[in-house]
N, CA, C and O atoms as a Tripos MOL2 file, in Angstrom:
@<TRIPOS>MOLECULE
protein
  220   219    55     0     0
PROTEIN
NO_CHARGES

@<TRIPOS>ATOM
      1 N         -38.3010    3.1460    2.6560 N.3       1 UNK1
      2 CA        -37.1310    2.4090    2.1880 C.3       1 UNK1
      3 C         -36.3220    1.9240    3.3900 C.2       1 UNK1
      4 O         -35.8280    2.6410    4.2600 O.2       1 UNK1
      5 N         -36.2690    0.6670    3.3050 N.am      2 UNK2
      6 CA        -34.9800    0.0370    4.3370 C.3       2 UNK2
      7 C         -33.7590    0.9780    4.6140 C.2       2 UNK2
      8 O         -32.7940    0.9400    3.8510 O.2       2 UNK2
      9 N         -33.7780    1.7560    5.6070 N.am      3 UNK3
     10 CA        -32.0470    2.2260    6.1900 C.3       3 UNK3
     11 C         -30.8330    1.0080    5.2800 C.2       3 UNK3
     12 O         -29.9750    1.3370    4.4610 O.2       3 UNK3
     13 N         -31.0820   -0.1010    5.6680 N.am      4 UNK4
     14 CA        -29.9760   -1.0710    5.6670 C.3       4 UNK4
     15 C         -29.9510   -1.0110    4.0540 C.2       4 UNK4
     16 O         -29.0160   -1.7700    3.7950 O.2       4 UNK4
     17 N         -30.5450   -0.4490    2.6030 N.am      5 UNK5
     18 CA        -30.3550   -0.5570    1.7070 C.3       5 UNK5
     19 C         -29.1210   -0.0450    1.2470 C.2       5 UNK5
     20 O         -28.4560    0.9160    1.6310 O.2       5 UNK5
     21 N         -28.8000   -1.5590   -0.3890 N.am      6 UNK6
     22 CA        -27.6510   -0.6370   -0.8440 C.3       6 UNK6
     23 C         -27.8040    0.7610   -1.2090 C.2       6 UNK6
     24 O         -28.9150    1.1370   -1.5850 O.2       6 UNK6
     25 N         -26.6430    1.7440   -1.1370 N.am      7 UNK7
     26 CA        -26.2990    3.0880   -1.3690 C.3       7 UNK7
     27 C         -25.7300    2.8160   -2.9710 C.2       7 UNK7
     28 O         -24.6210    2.2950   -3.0920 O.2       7 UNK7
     29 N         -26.4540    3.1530   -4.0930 N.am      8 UNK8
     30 CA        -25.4040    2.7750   -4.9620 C.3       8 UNK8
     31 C         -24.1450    3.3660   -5.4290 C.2       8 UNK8
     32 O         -23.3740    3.0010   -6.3170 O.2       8 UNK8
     33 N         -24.1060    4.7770   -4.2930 N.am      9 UNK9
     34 CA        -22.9050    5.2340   -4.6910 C.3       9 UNK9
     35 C         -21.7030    5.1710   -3.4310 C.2       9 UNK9
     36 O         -20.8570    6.0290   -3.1800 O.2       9 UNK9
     37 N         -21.9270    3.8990   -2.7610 N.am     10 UNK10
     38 CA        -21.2360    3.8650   -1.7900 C.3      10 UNK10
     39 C         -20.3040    2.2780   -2.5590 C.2      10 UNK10
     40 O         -21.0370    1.3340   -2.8560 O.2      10 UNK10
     41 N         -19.2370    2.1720   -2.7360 N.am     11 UNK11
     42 CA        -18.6340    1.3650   -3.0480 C.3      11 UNK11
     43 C         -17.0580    0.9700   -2.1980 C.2      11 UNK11
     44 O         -16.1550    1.7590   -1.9200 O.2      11 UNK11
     45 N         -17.1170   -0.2600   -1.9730 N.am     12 UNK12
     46 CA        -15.9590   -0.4240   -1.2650 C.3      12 UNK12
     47 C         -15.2050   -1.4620   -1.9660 C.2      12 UNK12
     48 O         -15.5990   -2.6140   -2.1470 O.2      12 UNK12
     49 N         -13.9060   -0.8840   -2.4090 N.am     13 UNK13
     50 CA        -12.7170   -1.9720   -2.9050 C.3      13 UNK13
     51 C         -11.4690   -2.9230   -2.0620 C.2      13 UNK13
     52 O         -10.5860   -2.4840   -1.3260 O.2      13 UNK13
     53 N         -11.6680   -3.9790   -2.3490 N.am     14 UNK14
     54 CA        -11.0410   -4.8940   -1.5610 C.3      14 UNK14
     55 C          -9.8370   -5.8140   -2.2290 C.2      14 UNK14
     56 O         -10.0060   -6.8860   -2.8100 O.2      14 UNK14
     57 N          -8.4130   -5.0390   -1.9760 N.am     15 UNK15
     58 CA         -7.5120   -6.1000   -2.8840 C.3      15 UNK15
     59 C          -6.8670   -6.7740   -2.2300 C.2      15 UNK15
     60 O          -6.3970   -6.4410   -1.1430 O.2      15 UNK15
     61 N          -6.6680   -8.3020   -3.0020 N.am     16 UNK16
     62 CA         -6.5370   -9.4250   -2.6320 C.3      16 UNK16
     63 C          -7.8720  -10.1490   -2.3300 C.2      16 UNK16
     64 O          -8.9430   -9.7420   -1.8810 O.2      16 UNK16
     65 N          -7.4920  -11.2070   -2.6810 N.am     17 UNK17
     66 CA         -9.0080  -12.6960   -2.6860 C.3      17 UNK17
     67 C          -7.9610  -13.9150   -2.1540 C.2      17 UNK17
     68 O          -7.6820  -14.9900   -2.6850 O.2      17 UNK17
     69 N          -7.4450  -13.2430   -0.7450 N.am     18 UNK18
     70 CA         -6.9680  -14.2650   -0.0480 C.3      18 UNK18
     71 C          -8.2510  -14.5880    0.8070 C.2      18 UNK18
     72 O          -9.4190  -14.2800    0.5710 O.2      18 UNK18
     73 N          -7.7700  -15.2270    1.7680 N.am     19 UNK19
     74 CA         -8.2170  -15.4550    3.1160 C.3      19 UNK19
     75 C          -8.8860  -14.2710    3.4630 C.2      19 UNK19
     76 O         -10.0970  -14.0960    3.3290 O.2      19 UNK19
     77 N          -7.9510  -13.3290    3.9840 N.am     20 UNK20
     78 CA         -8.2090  -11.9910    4.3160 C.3      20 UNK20
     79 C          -9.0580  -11.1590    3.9980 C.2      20 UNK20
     80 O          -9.8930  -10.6050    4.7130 O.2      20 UNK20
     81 N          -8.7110  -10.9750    2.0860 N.am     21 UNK21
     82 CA         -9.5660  -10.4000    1.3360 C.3      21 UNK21
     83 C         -10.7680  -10.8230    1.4200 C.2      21 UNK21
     84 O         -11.6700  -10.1100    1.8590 O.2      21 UNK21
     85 N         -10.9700  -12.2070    0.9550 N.am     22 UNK22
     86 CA        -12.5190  -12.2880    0.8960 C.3      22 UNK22
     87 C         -13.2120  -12.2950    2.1630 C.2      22 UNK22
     88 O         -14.3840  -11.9320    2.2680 O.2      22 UNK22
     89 N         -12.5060  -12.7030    3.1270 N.am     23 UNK23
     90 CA        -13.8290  -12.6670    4.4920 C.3      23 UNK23
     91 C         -14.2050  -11.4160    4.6340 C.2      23 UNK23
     92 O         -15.3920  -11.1130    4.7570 O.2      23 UNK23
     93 N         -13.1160  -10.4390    4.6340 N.am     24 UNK24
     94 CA        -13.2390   -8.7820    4.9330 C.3      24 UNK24
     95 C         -14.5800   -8.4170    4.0190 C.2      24 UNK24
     96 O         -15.6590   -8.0250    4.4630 O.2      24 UNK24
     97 N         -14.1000   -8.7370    2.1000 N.am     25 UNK25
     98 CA        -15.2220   -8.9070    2.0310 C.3      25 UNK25
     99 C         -16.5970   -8.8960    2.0480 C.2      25 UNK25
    100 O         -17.4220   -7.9820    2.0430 O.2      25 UNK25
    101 N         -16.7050  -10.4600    2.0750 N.am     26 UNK26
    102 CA        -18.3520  -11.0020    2.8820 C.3      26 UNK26
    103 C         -18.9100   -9.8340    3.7550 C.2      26 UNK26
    104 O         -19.9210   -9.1680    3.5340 O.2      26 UNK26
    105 N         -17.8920   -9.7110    4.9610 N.am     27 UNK27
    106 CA        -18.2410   -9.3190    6.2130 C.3      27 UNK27
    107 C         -18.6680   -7.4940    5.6080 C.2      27 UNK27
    108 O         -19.6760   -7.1160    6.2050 O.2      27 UNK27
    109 N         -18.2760   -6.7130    4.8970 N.am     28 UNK28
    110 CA        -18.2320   -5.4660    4.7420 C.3      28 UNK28
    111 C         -20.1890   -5.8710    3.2910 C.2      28 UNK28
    112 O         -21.1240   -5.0790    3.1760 O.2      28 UNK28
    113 N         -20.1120   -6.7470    2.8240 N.am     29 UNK29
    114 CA        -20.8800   -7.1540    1.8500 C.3      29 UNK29
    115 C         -22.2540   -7.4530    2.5710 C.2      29 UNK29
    116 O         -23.3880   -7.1460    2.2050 O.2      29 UNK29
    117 N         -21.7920   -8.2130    3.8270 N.am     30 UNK30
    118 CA        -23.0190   -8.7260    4.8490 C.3      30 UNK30
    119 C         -23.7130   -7.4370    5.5860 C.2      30 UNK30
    120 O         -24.7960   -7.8110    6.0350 O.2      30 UNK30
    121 N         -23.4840   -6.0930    5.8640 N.am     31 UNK31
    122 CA        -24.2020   -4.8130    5.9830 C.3      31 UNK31
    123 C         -24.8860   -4.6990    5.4890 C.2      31 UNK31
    124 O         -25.9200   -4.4300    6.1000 O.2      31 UNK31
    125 N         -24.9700   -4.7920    3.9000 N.am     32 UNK32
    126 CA        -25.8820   -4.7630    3.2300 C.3      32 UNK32
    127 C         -26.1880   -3.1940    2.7390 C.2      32 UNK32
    128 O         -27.1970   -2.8100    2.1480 O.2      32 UNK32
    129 N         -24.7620   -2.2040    3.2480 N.am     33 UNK33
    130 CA        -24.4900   -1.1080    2.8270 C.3      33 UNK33
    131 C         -23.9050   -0.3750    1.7230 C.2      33 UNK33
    132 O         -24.2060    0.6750    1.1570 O.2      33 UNK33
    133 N         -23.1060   -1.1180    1.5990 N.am     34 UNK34
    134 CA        -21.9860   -1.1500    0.3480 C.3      34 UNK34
    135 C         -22.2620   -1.9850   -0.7780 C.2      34 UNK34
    136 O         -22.9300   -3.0100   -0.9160 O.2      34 UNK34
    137 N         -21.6550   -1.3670   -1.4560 N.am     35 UNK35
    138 CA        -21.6970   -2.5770   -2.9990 C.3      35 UNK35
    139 C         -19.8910   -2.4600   -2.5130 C.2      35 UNK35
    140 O         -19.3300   -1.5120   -1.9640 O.2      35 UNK35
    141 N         -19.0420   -4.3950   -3.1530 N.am     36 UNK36
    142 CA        -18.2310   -4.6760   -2.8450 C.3      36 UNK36
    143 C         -17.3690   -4.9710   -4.2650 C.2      36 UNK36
    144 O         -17.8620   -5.7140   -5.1140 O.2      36 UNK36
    145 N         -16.1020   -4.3650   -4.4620 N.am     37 UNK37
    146 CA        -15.4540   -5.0880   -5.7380 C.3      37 UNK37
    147 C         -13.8270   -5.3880   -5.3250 C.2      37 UNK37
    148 O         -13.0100   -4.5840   -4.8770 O.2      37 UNK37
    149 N         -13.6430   -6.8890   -5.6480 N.am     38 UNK38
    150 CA        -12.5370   -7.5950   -5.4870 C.3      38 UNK38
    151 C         -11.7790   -7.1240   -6.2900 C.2      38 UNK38
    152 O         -12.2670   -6.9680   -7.4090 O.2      38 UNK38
    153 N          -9.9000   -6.5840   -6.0460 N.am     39 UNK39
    154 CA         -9.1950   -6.6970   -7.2030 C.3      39 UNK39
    155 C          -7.7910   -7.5510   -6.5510 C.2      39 UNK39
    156 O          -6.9690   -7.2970   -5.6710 O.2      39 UNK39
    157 N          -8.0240   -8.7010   -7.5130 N.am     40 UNK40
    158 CA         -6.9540   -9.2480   -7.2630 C.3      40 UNK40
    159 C          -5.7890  -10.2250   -8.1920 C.2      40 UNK40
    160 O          -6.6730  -10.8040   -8.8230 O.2      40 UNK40
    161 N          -4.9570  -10.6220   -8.5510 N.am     41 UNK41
    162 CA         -4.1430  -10.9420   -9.5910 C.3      41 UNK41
    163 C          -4.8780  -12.2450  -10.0440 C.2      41 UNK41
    164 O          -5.2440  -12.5700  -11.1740 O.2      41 UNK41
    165 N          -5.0200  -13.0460   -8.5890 N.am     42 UNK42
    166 CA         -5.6810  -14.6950   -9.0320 C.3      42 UNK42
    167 C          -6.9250  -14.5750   -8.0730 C.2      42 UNK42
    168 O          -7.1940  -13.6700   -7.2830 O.2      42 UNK42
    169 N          -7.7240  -15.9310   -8.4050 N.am     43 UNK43
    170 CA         -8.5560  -15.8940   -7.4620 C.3      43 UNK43
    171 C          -8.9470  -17.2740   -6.9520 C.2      43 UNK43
    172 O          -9.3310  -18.1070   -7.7720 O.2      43 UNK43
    173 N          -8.8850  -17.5450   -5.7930 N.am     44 UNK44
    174 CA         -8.3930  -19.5430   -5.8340 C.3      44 UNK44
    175 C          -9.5330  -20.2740   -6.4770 C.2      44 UNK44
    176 O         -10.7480  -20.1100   -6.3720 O.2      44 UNK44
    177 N          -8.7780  -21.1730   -7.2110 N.am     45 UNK45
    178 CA         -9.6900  -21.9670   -8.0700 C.3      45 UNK45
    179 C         -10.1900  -23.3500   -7.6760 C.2      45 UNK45
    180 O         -11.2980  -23.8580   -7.8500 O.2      45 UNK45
    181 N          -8.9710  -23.8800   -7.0410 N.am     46 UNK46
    182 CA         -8.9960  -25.6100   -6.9070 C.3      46 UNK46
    183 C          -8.7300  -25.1420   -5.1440 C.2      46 UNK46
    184 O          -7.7470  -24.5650   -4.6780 O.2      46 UNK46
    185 N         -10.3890  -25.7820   -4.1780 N.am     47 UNK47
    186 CA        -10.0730  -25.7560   -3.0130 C.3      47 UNK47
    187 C          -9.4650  -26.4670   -2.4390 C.2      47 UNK47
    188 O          -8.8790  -26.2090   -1.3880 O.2      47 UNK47
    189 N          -9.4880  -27.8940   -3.2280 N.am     48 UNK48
    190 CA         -8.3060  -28.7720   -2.4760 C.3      48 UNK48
    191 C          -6.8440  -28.5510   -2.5530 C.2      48 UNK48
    192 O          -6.1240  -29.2080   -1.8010 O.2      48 UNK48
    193 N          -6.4250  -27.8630   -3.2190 N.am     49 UNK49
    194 CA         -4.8780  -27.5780   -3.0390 C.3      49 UNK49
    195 C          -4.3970  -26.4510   -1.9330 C.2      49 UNK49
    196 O          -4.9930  -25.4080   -1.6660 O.2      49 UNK49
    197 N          -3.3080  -26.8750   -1.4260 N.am     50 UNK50
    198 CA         -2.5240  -25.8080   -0.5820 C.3      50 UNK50
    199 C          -2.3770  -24.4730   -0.8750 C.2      50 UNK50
    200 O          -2.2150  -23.8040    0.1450 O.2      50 UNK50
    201 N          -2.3740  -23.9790   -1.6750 N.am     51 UNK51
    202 CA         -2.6490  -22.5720   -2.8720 C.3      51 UNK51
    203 C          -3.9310  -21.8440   -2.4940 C.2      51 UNK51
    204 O          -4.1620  -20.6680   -2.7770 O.2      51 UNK51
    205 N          -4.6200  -22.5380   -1.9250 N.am     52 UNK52
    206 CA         -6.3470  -22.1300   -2.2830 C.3      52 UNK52
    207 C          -6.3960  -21.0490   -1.3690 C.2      52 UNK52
    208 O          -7.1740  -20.1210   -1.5930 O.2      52 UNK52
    209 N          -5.5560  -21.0460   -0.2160 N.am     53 UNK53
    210 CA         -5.3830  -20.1170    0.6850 C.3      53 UNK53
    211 C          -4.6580  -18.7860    0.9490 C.2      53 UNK53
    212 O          -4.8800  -17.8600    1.7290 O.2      53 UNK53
    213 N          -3.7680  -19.0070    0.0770 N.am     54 UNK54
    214 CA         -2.6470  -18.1260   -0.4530 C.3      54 UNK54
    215 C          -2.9480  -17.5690   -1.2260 C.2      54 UNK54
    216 O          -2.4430  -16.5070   -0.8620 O.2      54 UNK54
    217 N          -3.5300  -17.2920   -2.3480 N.am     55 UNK55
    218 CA         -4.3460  -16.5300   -3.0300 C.3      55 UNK55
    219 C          -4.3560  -14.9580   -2.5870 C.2      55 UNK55
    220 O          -5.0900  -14.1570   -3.1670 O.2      55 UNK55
@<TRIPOS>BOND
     1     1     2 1
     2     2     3 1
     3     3     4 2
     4     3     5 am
     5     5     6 1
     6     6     7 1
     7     7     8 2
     8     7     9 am
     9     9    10 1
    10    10    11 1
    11    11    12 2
    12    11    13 am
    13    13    14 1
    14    14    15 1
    15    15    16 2
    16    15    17 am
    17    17    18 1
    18    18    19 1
    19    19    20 2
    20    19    21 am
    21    21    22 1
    22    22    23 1
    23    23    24 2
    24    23    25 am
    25    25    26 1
    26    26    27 1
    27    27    28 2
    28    27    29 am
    29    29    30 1
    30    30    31 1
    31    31    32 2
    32    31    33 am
    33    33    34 1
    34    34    35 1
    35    35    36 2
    36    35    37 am
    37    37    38 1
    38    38    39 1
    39    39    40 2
    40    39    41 am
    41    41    42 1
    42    42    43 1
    43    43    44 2
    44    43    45 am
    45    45    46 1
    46    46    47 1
    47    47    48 2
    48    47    49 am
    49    49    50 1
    50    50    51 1
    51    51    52 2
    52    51    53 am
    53    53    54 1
    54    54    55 1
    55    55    56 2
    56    55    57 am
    57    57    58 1
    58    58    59 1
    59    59    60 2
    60    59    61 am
    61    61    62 1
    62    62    63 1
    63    63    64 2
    64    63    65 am
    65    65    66 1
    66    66    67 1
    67    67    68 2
    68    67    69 am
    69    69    70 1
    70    70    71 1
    71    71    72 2
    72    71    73 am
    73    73    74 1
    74    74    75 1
    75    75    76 2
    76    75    77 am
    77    77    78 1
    78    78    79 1
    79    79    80 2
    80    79    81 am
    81    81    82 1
    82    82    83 1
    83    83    84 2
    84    83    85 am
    85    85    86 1
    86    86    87 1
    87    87    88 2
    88    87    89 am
    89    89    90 1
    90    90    91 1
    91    91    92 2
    92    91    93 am
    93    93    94 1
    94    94    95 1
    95    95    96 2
    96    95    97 am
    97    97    98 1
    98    98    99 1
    99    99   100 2
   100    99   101 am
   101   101   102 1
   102   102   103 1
   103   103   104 2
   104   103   105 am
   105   105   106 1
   106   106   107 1
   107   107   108 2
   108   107   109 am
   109   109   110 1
   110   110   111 1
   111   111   112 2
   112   111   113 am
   113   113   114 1
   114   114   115 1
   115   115   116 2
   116   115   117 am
   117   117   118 1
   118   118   119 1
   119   119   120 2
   120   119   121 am
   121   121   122 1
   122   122   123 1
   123   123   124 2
   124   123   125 am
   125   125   126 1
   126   126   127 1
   127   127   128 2
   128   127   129 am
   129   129   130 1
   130   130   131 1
   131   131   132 2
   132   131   133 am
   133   133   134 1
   134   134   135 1
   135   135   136 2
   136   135   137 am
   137   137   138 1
   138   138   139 1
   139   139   140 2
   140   139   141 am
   141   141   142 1
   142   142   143 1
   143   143   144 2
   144   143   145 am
   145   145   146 1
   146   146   147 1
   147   147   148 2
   148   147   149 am
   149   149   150 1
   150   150   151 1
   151   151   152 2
   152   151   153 am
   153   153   154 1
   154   154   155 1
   155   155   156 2
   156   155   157 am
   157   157   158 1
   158   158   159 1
   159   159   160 2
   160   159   161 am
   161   161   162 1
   162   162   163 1
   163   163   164 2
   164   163   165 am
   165   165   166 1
   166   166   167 1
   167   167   168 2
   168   167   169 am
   169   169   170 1
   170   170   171 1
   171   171   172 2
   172   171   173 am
   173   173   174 1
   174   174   175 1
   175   175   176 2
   176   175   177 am
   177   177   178 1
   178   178   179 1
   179   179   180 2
   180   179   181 am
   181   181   182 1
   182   182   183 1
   183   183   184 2
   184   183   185 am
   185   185   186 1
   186   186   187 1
   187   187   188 2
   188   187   189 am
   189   189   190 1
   190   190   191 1
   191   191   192 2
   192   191   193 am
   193   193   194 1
   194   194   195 1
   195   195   196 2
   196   195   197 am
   197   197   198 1
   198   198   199 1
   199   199   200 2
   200   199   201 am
   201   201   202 1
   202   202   203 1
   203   203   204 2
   204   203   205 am
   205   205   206 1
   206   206   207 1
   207   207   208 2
   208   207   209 am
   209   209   210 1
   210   210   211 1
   211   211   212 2
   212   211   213 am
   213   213   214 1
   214   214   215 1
   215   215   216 2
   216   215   217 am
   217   217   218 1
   218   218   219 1
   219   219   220 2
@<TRIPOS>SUBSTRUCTURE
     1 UNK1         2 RESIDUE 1 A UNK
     2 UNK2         6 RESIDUE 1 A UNK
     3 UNK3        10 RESIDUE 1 A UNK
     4 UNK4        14 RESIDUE 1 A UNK
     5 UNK5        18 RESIDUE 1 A UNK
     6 UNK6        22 RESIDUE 1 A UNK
     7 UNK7        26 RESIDUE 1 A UNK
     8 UNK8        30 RESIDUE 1 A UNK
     9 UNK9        34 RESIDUE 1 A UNK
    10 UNK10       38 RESIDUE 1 A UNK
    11 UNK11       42 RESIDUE 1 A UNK
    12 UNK12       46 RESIDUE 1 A UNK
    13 UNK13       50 RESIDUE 1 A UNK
    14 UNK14       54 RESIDUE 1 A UNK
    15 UNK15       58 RESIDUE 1 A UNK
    16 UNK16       62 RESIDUE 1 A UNK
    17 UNK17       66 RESIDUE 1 A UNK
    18 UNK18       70 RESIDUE 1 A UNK
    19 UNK19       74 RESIDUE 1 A UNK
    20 UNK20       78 RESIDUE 1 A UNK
    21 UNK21       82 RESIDUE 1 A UNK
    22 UNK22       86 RESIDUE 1 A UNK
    23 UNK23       90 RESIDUE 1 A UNK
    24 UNK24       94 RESIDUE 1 A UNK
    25 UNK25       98 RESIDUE 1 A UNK
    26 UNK26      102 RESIDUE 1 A UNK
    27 UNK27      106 RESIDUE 1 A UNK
    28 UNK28      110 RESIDUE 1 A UNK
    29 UNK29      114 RESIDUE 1 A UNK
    30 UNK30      118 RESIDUE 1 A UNK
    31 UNK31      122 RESIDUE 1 A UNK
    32 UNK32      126 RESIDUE 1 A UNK
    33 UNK33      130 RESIDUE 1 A UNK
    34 UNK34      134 RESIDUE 1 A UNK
    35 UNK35      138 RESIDUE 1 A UNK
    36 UNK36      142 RESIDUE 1 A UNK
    37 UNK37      146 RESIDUE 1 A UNK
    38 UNK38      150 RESIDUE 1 A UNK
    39 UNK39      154 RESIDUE 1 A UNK
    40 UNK40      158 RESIDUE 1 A UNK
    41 UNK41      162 RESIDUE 1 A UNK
    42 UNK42      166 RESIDUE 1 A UNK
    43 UNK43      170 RESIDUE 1 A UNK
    44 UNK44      174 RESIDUE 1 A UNK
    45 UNK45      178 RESIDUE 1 A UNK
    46 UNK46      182 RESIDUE 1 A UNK
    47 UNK47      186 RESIDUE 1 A UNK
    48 UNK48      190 RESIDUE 1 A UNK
    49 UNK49      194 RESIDUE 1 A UNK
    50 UNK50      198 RESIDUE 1 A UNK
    51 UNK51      202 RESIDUE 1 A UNK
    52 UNK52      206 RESIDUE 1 A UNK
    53 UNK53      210 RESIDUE 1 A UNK
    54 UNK54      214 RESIDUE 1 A UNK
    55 UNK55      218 RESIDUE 1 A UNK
């Protein structure tokens, strides 16, 4: 078995789906160690608006 496999009892929570939140995220998701769950109030919808970031 791959070392680098998910653990399924390794879980990491990430609040906010700003900027912040989601790259952290990706980046904690991109190990390929963790399973990842977002909690956050909104989550940006429309990338063209000024909002999309603020989130």
């Amino acid at each position: 078995m791959d070392s680098r496999a998910i653990d399924s009892e390794k879980v990491i929570v990430v609040i906010g789906a700003g900027v912040i939140g989601l790259t952290t995220a990706l980046r904690i998701q991109e190990t390929r160690k963790y399973h990842v769950a977002i909690i956050a109030e909104t989550f940006p919808s429309d990338p063209l608006t000024i909002r999309y970031t603020s989130q």
